[in-house]
C-alpha positions in Angstrom: 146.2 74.0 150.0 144.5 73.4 153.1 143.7 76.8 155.1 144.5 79.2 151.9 142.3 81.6 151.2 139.8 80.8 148.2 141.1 82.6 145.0 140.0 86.0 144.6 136.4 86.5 142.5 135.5 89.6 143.6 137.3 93.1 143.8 137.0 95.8 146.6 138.2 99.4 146.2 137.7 101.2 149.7 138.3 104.5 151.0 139.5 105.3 154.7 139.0 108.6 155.9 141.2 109.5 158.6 140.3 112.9 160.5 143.4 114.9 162.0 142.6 115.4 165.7 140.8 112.0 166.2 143.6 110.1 167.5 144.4 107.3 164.2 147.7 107.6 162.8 148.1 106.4 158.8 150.2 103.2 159.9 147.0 102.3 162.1 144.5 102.6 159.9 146.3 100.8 157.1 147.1 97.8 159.5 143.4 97.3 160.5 142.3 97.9 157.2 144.3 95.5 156.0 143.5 93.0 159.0 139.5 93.1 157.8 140.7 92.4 153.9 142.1 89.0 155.2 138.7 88.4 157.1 136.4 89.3 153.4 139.2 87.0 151.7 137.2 83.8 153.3 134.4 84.9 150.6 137.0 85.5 148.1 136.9 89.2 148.0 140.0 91.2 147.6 141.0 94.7 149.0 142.6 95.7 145.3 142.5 99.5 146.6 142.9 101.6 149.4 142.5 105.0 149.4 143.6 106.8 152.7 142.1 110.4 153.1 143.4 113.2 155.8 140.9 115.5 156.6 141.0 118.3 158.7 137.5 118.9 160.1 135.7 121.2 162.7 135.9 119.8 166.2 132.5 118.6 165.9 132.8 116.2 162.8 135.6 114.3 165.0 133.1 112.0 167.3 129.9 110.0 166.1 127.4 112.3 167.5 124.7 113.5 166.0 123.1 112.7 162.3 123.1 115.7 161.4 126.9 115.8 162.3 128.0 112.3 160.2 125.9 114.0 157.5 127.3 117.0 157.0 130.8 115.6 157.0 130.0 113.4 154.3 128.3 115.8 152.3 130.7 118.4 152.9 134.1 116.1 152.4 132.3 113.8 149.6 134.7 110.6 148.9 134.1 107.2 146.9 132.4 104.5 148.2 132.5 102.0 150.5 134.3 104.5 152.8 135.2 104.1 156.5 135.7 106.8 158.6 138.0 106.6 161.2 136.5 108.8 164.2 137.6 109.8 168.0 134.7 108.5 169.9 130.9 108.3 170.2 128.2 110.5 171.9 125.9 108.6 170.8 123.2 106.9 172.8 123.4 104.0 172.5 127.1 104.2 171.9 128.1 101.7 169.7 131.9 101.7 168.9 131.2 100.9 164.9 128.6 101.6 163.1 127.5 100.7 159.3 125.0 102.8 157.0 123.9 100.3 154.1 121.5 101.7 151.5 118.3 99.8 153.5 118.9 101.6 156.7 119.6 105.0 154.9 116.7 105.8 153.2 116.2 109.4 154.8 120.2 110.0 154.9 121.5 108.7 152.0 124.7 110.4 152.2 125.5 108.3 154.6 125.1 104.7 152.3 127.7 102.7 151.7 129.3 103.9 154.8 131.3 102.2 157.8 131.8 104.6 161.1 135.1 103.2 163.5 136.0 104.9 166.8 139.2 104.9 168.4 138.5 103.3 171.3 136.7 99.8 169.1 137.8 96.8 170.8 139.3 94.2 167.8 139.0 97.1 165.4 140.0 94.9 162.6 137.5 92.3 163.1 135.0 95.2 164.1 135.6 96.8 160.4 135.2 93.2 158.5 132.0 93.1 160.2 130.5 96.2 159.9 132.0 96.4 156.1 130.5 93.3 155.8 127.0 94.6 156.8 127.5 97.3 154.4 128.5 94.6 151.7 125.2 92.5 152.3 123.3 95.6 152.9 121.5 94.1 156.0 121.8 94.9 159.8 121.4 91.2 160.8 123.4 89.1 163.5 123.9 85.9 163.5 123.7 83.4 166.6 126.2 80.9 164.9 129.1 80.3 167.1 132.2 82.1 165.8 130.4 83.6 163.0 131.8 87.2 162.1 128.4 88.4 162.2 127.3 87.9 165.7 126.6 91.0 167.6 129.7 91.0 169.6 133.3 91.5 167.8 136.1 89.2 169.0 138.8 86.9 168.2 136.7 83.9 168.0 134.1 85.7 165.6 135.7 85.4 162.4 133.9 83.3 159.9 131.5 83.6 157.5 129.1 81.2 156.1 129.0 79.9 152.1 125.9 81.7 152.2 126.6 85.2 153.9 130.1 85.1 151.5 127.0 84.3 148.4 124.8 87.4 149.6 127.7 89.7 150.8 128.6 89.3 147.0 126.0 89.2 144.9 124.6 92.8 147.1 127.6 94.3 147.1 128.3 93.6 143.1 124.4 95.0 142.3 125.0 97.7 144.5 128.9 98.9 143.0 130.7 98.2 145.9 132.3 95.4 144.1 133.7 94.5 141.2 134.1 91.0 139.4 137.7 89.9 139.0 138.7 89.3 135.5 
């Protein structure tokens, strides 16, 4: 049927860490979380599993700060992966309101691979998740220039679709890498 989904080949098991103090409330999370499984649906990977974590952290561990900071909380509060941590804010410079940590860009902090950062204050936070997840999924950093491709550098509404061949590579990495499974 015209506009459906395709049928689901591929199976994705996330983790959403949600620190107490930073602001996200269960009902929120879940509701963007589930807003960026109907984006990966396009390539016809399914959110089979969510599992929401509550952590209570130090102060510190609530913004994207410093990388020694994002380190030690996932070393110190280890959870499976692809995880997404839902955080207050950024101090970072520059501050970026998502951030993704594939295994190419965390070669000197791997704790940090397989990894999706999401602050409070992300504009289109559901579409920002799908496209940083994806990143994580294709374990690449690039942008795309195509108009209304997910992947372009900026997040909206009109950036939502992927092409045959970023669903092909989003798949194929994330299945080599674990962060996928095959549907049976």
């Amino acid at each position: 049927k015209k506009g459906a989904p395709p049928k689901s080949t591929h199976l994705l098991h996330l983790t959403a860490v949600k620190l107490e103090g930073s602001g996200w409330t269960a009902g929120r999370v879940l509701g963007i979380v589930r807003s960026a499984g109907r984006l990966l649906a396009q390539c016809g990977v399914k959110l089979e599993r969510l599992e929401l974590v509550s952590l209570a952290v130090p102060p510190s561990y609530l913004d994207l700060a410093t990388p020694e900071a994002q380190r030690a909380l996932a070393r110190d509060y280890s959870v499976a992966r692809p995880a997404v941590y839902f955080v207050r804010n950024t101090r970072s410079n520059p501050a970026f309101e998502a951030e993704a940590f594939g295994r190419g860009n965390t070669k000197t902090r791997s704790v940090l691979a397989d990894t999706v950062w999401l602050t409070l204050t992300a504009r289109d936070p559901g579409i920002a998740l799908a496209h940083e997840l994806a990143h994580v999924l294709m374990d690449s950093g690039e942008h795309s220039d195509e108009p209304g491709n997910l992947m372009r550098d900026e997040t909206t509404p009109k950036n939502t679709a992927l092409t045959r061949a970023q669903c092909a590579r989003l798949r194929d990495i994330a299945t080599g890498n674990g962060l996928l499974k095959k549907a049976k």
